[in-house]
C-alpha positions as CSV (number, residue, x, y, z in Angstrom):
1,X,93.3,97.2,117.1
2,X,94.5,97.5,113.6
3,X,97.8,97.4,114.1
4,X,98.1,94.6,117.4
5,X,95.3,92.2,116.4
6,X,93.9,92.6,112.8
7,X,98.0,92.7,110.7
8,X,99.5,91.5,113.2
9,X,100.1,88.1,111.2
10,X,100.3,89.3,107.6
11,X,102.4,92.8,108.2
12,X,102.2,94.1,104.6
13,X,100.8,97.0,102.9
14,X,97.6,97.4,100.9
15,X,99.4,99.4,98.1
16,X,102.8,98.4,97.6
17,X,103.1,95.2,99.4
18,X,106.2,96.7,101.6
19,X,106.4,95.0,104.8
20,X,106.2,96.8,108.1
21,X,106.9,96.6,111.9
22,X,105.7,99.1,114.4
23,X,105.3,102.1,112.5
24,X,108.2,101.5,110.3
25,X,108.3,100.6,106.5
26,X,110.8,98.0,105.3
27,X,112.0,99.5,101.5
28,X,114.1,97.1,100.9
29,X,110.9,94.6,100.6
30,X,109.1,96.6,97.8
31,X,109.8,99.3,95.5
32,X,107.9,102.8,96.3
33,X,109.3,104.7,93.0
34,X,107.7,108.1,94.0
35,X,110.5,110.3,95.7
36,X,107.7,112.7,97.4
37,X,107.0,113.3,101.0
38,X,110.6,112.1,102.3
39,X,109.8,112.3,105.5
40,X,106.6,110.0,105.5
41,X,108.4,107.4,103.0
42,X,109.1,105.6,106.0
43,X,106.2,105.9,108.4
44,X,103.1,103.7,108.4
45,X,100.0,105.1,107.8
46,X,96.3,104.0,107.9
47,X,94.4,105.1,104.6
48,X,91.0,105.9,104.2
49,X,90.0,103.2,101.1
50,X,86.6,105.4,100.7
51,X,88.5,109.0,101.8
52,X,86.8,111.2,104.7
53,X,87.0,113.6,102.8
54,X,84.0,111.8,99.8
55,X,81.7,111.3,103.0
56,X,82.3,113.9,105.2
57,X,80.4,116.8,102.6
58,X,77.5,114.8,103.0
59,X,77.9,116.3,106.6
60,X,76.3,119.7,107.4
61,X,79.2,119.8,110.4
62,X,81.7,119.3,107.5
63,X,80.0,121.5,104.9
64,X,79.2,124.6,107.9
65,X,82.2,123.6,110.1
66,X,83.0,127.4,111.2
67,X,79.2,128.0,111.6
68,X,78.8,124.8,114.2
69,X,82.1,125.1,115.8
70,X,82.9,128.6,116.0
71,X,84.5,130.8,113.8
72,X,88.1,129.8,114.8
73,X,87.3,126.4,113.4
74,X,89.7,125.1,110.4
75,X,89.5,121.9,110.5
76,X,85.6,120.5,108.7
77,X,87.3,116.7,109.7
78,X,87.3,117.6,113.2
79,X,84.3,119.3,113.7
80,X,82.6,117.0,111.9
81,X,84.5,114.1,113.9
82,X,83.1,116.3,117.1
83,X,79.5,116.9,116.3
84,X,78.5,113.6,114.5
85,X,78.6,110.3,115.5
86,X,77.5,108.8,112.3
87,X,81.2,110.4,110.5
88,X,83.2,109.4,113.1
89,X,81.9,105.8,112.7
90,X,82.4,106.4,109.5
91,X,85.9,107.4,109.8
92,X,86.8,105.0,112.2
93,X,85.2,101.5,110.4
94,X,88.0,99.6,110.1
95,X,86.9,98.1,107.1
96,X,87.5,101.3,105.2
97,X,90.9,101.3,107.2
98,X,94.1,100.3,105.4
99,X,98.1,100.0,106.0
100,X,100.1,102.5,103.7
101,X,103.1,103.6,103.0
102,X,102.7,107.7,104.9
103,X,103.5,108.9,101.3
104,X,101.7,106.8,98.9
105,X,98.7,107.9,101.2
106,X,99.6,111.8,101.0
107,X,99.9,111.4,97.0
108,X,96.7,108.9,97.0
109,X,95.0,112.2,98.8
110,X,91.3,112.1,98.3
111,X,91.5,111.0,95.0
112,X,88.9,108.4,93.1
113,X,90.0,105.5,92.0
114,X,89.4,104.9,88.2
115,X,91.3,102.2,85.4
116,X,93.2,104.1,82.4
117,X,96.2,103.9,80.4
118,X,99.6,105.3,81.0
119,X,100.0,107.7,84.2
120,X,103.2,107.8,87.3
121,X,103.9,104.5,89.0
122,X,103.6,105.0,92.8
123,X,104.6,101.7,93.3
124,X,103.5,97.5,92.4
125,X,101.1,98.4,90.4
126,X,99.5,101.3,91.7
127,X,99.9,104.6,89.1
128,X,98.9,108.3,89.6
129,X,97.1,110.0,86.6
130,X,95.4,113.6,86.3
131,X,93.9,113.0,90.3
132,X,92.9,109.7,89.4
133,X,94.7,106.3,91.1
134,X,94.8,103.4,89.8
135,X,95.6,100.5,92.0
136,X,96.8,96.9,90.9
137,X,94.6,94.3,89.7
138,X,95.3,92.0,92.4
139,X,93.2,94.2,94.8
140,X,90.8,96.1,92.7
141,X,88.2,93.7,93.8
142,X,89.2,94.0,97.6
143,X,88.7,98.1,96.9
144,X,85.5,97.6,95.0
145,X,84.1,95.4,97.8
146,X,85.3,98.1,100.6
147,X,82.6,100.7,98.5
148,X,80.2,98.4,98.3
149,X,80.1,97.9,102.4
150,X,80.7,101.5,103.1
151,X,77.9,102.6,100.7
152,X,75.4,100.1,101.8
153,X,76.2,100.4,105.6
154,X,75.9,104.3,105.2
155,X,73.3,104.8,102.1
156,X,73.0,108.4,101.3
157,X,76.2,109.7,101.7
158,X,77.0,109.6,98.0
159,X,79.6,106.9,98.5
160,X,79.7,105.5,95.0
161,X,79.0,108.0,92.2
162,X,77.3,106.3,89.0
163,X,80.5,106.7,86.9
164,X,82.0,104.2,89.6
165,X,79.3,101.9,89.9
166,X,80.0,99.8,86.7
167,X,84.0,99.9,87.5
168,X,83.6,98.1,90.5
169,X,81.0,96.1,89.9
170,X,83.7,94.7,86.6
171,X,86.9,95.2,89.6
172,X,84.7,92.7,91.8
173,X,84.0,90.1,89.1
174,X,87.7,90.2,87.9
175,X,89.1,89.9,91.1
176,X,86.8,87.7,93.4
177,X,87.3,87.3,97.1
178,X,90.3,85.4,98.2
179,X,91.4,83.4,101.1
180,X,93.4,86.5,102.6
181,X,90.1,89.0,102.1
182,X,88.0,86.6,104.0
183,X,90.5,85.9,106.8
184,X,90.8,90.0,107.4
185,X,86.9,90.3,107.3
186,X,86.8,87.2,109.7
187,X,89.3,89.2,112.1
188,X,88.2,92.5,112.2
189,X,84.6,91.1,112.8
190,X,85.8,89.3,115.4
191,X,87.8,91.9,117.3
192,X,84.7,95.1,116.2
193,X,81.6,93.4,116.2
194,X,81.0,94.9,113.3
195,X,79.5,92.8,110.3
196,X,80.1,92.8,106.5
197,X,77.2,91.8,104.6
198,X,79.3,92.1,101.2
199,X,81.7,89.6,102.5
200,X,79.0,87.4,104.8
201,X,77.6,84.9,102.3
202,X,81.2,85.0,99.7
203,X,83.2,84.2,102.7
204,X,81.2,80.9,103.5
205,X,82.1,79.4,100.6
């Protein structure tokens, strides 16, 4: 659905802006500076704005994955995936759902995001620093506005930590909702049925 109906017309990453087709990245429409993870340099990836990986501990079926799925079990994503609908809605919202660049989301990891000085260009704007990211001001709004959903739609699952609460609340008045935020919102409601109430009054005007 992501891929065929929501990007179909605008078929760019979040990140770096690189366009795509298929599954492939186009480099020679961006510049991705980080020379890691080869292999996934090329592939398109869906990332996890708010990572599964924040969430999921909020799951006992994460937290005690080889007590509720046997001892063989070594994967807490999947268990939890298996045993609780509430985290794989969670993982599956595709308003917390993303294009990347397969190795901008391996070095993006489960890191928070967070604004400071100095730090490794990934690529346009978006720098690596001590397991923080930093992405560019142009979607910092769009990001702070994906938390706010996710923690409202899900409250209790420790979705935005007090530290962050004041940096996106200032990402979300610096960058306000724009014409291409709305018309993804419009488009994935359309094609899930699922509503944004962060974006359901903004978009209307």
């Amino acid at each position: 659905m992501l891929k065929g109906k929501i990007y179909q017309k605008k078929e760019k990453t979040f990140y770096c802006q690189c366009q795509f087709q298929a599954k492939s990245i186009d480099h020679k429409s961006c510049d991705v500076f980080s020379k890691k993870y080869k292999k996934r340099r090329g592939r398109l990836e869906w990332e996890h704005i708010v990572p599964a990986h924040a969430f999921g501990q909020s799951f006992i079926s994460w937290r005690e994955h080889k007590k509720i799925c046997g001892k063989k079990s070594k994967s807490p994503r999947k268990c939890a995936r298996k045993k609780d609908q509430e985290f794989s809605e969670m993982e599956g919202n595709p308003y917390n759902l993303v294009p990347s660049v397969g190795s901008i989301n391996a070095l993006r990891s489960n890191y928070s995001f967070a604004q400071f000085i100095g730090g490794e260009e990934l690529c346009n704007g978006f720098f690596l620093k001590e397991r923080k990211v930093m992405p560019a001001k142009q979607i910092r709004g769009d990001i702070s506005r994906i938390y706010f959903y996710m923690n409202k739609t899900y409250p209790g699952r420790g979705i935005i930590s007090r530290k962050n609460q004041k940096l996106f609340e200032a990402w979300d008045k610096l960058d306000p909702v724009d014409k291409e935020e709305c018309d993804r919102y419009a488009s994935i409601k359309l094609n899930s049925g699922l509503e944004n109430d962060i974006l359901l009054e903004r978009c209307k005007k």
